[in-house]
C-alpha positions in Angstrom: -37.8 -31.8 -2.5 -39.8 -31.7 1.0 -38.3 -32.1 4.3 -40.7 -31.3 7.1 -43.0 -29.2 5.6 -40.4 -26.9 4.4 -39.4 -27.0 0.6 -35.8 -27.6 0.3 -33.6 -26.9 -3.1 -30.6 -29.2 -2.9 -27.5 -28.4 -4.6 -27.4 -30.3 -7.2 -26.6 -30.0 -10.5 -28.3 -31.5 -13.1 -25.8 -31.7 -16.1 -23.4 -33.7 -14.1 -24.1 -37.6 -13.5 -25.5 -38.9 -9.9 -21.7 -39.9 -9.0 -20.6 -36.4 -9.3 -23.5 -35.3 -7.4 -22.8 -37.2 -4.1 -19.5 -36.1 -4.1 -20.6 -32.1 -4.8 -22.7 -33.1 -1.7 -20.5 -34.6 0.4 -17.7 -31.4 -0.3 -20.5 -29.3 0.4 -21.0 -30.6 4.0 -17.8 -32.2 5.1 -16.0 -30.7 8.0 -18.1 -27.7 8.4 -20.3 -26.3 10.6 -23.8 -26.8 10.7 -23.7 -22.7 10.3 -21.3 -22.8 7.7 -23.4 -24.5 5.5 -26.2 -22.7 3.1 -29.7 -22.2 3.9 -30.9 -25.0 2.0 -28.5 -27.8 4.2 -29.0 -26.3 7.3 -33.2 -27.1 6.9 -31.8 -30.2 5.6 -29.6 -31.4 8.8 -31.6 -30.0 11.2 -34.7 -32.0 9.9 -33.1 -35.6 10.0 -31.1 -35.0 13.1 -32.5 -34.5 16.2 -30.6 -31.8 19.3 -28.0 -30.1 17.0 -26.4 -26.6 17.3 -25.0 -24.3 15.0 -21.6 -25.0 15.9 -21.7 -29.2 15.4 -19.5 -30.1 12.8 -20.8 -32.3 9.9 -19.0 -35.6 9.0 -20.0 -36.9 5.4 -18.2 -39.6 3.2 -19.4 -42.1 1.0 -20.4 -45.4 0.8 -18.2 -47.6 -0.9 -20.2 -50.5 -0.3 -22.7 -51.5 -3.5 -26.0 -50.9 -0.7 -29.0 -48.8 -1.2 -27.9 -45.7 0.9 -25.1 -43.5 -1.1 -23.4 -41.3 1.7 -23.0 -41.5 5.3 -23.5 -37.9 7.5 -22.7 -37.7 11.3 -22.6 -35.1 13.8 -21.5 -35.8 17.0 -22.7 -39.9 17.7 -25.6 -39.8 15.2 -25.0 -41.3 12.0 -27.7 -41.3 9.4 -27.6 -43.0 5.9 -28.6 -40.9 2.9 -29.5 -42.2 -0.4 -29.3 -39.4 -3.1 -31.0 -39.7 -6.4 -31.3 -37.6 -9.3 -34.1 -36.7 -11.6 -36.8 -34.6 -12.4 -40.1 -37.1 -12.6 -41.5 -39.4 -9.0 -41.2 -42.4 -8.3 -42.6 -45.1 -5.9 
């Protein structure tokens, strides 16, 4: 995966199903500090929010609406909705 122009490893894991996945995600950024959080999530959070420092505190919980974004992430104000797939081939 690409965000910016920097490539970004997510931490997934692929032998679980895409459920499991967004909740590994959202336990991996919840309540924590944006320089708490690996390498990887840090390039992650700092490309789709805009003004952050390393001591903002990530929010993330899911949707539990049937809609096309998965999880919700906020620092501060900012709310963004992320939609988290899994697999290994593109689509369009």
């Amino acid at each position: 995966m690409i965000f910016g122009s920097v490539p970004v490893l997510l931490p997934f894991n692929n032998s679980k199903n895409g459920y499991q996945n967004e909740l590994d995600f959202i336990k991996k950024l919840n309540n924590k500090k944006i320089k708490e959080l690996n390498f990887s999530l840090q390039l992650f959070i700092k490309d789709i929010f805009d003004k952050t420092t390393e001591n903002d505190i990530v929010k993330c919980y899911k949707n539990i609406k049937k809609q096309k974004y998965d999880i919700f992430i906020k620092i501060n104000d900012n709310i963004k909705l992320i939609s988290i797939k899994k697999g290994v081939k593109n689509s369009v």
